[in-house]
Biopython code that builds the backbone (N, CA, C, O; Angstrom):
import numpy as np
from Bio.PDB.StructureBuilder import StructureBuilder

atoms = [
    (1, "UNK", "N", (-35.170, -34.682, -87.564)),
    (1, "UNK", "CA", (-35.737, -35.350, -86.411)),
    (1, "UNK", "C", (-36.493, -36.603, -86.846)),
    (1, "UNK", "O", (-37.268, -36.764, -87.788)),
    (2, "UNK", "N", (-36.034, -37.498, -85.849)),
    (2, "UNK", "CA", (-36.813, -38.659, -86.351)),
    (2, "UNK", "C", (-38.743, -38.350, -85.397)),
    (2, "UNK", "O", (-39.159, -37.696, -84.441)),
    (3, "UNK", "N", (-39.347, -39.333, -86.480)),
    (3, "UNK", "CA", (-40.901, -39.565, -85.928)),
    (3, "UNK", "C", (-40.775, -40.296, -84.459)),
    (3, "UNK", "O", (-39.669, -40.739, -84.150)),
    (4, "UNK", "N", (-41.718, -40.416, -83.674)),
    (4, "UNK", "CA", (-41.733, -40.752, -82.589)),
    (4, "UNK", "C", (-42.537, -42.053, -83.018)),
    (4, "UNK", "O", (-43.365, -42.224, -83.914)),
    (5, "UNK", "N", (-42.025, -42.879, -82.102)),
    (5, "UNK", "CA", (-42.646, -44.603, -82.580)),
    (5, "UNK", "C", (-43.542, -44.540, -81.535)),
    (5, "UNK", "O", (-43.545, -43.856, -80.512)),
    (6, "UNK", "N", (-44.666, -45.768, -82.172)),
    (6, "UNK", "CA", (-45.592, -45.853, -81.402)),
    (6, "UNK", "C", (-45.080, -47.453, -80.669)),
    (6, "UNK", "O", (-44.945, -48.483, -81.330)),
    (7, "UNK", "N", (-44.902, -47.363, -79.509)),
    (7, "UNK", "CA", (-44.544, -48.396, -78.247)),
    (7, "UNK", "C", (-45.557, -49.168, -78.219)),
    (7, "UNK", "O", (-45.466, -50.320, -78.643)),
    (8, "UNK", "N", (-46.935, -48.574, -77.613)),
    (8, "UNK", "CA", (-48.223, -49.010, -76.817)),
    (8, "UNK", "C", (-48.963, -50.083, -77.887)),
    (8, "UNK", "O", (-48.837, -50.049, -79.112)),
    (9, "UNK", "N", (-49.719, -50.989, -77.157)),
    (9, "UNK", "CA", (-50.300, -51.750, -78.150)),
    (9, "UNK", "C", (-51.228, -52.735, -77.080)),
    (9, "UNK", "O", (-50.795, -53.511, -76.228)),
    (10, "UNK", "N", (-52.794, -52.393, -77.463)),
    (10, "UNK", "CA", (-54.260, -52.973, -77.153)),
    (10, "UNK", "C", (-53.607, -54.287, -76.771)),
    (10, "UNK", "O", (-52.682, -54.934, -77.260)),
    (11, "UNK", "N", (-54.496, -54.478, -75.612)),
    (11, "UNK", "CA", (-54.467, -55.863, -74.797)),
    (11, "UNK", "C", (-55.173, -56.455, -75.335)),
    (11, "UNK", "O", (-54.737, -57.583, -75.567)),
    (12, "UNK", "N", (-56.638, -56.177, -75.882)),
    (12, "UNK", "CA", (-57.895, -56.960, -76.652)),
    (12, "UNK", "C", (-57.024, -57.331, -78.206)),
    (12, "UNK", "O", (-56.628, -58.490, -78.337)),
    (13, "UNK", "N", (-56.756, -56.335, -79.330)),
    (13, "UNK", "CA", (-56.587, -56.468, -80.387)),
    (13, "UNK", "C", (-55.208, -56.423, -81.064)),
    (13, "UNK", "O", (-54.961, -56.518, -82.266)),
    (14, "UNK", "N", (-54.432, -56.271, -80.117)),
    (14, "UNK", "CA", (-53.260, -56.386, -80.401)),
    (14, "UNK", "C", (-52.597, -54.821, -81.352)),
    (14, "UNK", "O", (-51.373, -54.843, -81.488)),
    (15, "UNK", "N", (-53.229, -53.729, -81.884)),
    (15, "UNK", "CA", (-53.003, -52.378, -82.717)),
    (15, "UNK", "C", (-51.713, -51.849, -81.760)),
    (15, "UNK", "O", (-51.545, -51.916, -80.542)),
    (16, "UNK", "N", (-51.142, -51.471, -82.500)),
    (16, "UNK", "CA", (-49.749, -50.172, -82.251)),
    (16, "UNK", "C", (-50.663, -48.988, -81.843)),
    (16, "UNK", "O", (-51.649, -48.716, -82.528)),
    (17, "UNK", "N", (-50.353, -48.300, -80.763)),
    (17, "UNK", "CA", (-51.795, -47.048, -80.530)),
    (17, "UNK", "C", (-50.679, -45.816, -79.633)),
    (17, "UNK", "O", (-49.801, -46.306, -78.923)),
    (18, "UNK", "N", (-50.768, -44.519, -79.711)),
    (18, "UNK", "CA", (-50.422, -43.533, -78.827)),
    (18, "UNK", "C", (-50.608, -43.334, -77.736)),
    (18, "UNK", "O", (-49.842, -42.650, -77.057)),
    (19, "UNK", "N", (-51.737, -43.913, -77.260)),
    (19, "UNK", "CA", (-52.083, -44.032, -75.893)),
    (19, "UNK", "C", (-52.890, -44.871, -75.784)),
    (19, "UNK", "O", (-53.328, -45.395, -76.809)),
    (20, "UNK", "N", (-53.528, -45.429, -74.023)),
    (20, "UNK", "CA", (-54.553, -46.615, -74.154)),
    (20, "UNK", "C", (-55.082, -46.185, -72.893)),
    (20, "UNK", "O", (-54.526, -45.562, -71.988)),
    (21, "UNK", "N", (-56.463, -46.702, -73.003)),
    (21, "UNK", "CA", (-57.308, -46.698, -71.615)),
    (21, "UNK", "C", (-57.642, -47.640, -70.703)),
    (21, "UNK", "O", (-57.548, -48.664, -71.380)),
    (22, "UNK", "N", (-57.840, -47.844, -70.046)),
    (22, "UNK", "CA", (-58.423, -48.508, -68.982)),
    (22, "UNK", "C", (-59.444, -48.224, -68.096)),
    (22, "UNK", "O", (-59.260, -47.219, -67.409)),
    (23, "UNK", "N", (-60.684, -48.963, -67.888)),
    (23, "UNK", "CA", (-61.728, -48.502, -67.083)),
    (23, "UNK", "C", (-62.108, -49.377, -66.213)),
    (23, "UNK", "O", (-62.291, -50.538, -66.583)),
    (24, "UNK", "N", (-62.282, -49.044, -65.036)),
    (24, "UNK", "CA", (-62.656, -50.386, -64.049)),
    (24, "UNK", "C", (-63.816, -49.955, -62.953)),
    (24, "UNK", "O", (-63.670, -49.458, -61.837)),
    (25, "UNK", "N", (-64.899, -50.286, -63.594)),
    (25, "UNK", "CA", (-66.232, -50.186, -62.693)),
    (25, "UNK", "C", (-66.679, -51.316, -63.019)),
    (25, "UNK", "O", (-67.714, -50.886, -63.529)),
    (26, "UNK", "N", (-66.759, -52.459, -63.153)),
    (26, "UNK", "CA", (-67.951, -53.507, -62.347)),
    (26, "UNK", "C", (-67.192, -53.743, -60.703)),
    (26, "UNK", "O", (-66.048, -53.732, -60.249)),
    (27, "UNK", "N", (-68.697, -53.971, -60.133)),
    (27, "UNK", "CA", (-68.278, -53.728, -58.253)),
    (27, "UNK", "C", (-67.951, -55.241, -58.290)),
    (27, "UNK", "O", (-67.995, -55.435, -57.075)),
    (28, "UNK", "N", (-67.666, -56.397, -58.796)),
    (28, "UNK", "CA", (-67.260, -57.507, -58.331)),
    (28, "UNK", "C", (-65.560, -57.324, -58.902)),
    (28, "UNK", "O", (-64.924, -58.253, -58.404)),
    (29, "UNK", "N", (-65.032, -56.816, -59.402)),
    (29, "UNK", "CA", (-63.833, -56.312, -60.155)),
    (29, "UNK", "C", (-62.794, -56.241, -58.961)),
    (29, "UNK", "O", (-63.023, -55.322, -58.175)),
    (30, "UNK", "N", (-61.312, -57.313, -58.577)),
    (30, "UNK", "CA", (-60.633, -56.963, -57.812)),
    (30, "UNK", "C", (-59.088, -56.911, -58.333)),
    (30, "UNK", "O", (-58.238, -57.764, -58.588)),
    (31, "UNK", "N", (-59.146, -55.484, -58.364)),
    (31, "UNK", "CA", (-57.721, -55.183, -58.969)),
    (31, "UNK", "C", (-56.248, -56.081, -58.803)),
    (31, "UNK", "O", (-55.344, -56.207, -59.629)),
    (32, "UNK", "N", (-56.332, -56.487, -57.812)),
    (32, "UNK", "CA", (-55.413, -57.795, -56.811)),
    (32, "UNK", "C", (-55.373, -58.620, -57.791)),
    (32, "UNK", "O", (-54.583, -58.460, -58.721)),
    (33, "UNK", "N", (-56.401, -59.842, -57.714)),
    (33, "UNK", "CA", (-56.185, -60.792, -58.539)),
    (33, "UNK", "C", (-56.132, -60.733, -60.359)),
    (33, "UNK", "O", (-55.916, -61.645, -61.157)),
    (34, "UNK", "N", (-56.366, -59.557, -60.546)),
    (34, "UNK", "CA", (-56.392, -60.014, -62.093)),
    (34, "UNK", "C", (-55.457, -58.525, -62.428)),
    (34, "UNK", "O", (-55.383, -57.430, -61.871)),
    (35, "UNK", "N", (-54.660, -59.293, -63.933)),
    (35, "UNK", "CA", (-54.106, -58.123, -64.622)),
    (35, "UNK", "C", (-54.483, -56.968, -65.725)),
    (35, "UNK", "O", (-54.928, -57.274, -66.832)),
    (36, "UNK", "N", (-54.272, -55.666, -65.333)),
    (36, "UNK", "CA", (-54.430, -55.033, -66.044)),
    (36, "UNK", "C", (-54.721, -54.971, -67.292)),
    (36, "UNK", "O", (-53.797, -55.337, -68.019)),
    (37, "UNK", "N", (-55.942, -54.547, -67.967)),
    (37, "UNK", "CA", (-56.149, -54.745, -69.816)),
    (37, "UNK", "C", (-56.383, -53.562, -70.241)),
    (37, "UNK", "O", (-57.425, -52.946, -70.015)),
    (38, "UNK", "N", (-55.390, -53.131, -70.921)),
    (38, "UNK", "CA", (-54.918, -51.719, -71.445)),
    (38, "UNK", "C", (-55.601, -51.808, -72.938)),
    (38, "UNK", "O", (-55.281, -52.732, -73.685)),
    (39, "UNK", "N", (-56.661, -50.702, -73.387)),
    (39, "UNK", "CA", (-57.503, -51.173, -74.572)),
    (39, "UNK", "C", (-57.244, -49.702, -75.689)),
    (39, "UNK", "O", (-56.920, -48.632, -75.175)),
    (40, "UNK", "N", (-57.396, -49.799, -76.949)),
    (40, "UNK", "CA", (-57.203, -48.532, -77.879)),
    (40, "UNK", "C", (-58.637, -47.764, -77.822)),
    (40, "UNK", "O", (-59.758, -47.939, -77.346)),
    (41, "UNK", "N", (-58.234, -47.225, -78.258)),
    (41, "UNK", "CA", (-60.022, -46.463, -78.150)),
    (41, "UNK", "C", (-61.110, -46.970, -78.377)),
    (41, "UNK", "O", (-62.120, -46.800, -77.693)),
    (42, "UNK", "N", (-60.989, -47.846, -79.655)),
    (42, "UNK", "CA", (-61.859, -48.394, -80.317)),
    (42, "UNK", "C", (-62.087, -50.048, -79.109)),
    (42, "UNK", "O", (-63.125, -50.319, -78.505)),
    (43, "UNK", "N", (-61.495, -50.421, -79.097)),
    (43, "UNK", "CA", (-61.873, -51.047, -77.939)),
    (43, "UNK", "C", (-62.405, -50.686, -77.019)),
    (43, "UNK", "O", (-63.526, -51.193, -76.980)),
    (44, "UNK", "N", (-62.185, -49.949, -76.071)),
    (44, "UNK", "CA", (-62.400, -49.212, -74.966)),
    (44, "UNK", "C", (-63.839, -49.021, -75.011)),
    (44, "UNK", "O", (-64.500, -49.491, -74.085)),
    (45, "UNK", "N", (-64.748, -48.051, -76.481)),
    (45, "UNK", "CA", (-65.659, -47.412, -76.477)),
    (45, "UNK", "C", (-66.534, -49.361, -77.047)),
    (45, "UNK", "O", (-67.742, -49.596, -77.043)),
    (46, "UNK", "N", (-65.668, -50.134, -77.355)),
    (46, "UNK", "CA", (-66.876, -51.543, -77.666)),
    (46, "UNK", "C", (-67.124, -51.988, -76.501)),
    (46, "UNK", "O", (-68.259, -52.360, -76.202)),
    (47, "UNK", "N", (-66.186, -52.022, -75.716)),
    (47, "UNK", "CA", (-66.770, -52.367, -74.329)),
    (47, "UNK", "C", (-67.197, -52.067, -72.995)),
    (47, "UNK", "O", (-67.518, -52.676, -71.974)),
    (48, "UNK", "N", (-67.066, -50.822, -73.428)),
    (48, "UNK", "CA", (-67.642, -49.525, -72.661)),
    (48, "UNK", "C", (-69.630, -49.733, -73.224)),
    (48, "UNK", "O", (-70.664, -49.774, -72.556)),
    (49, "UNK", "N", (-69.376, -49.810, -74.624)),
    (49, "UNK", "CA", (-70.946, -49.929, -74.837)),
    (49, "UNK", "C", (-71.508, -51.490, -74.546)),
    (49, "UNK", "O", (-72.661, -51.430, -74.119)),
    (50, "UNK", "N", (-71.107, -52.599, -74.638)),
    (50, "UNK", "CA", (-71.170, -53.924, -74.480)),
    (50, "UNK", "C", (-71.818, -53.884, -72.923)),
    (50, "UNK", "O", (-72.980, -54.158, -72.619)),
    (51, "UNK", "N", (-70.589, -53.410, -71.912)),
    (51, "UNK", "CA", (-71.235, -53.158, -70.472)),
    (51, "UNK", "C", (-72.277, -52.503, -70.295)),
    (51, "UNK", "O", (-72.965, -53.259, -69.608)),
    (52, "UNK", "N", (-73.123, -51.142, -70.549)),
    (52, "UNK", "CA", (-73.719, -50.407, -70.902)),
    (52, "UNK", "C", (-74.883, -51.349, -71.295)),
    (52, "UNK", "O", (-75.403, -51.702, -70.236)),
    (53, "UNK", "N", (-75.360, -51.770, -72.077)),
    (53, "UNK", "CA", (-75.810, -52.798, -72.890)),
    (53, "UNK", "C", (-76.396, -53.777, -71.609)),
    (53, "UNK", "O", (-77.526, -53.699, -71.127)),
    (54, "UNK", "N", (-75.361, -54.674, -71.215)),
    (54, "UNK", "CA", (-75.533, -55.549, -70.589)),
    (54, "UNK", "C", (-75.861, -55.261, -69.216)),
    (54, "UNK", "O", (-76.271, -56.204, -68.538)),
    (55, "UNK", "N", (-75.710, -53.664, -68.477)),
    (55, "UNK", "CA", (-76.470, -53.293, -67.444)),
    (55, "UNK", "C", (-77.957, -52.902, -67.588)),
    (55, "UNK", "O", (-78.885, -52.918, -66.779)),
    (56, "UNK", "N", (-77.884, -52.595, -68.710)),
    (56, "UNK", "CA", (-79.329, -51.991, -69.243)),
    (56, "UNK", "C", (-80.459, -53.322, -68.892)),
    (56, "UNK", "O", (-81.504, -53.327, -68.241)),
    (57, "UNK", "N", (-79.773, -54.349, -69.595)),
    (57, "UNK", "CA", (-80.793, -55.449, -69.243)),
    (57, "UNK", "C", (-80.564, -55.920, -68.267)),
    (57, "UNK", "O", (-81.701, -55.961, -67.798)),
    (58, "UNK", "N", (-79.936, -56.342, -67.532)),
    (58, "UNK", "CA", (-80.035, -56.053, -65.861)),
    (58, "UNK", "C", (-81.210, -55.087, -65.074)),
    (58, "UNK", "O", (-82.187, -55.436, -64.411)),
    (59, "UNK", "N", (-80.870, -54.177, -65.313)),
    (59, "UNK", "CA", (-81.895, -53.139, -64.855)),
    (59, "UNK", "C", (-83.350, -53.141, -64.698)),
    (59, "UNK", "O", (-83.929, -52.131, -64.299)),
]
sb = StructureBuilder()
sb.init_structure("model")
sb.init_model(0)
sb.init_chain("A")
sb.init_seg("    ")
for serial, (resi, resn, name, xyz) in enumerate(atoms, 1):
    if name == "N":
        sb.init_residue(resn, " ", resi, " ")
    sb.init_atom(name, np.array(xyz, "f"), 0.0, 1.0, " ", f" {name:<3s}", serial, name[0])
structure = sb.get_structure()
C-alpha cells in the first residue's frame, strides 16, 4: 500500500499539513467579501493568540 499524500497546505505559510483550520470570530468579519484562509495548527494557535492579545488590550 502506498502512503497517503498530504494534499492540504496553510494559506499563511505555505506547509503540506493533514488537515487545516479555520476560525472566524471578529464581529466586523464578512464571509461574502473576503476569501477563506485555511491555517496549520501552528498558525491557527499564532493567531488565535495574536487576537487574544490584541482583545485583551482593547478591553
Amino acid at each position: 500500500m502506498s502512503q497517503r499524500e498530504t494534499s492540504l497546505v496553510c494559506d499563511t505559510c505555505g506547509t503540506q499539513v493533514d488537515q487545516l483550520r479555520r476560525d472566524v470570530v471578529d464581529e466586523d468579519y464578512n464571509a461574502l467579501t473576503k476569501p477563506p484562509l485555511w491555517n496549520c495548527d501552528t498558525c491557527y494557535e499564532a493567531k488565535r493568540a495574536q487576537r487574544q492579545q490584541s482583545q485583551a488590550g482593547t478591553a
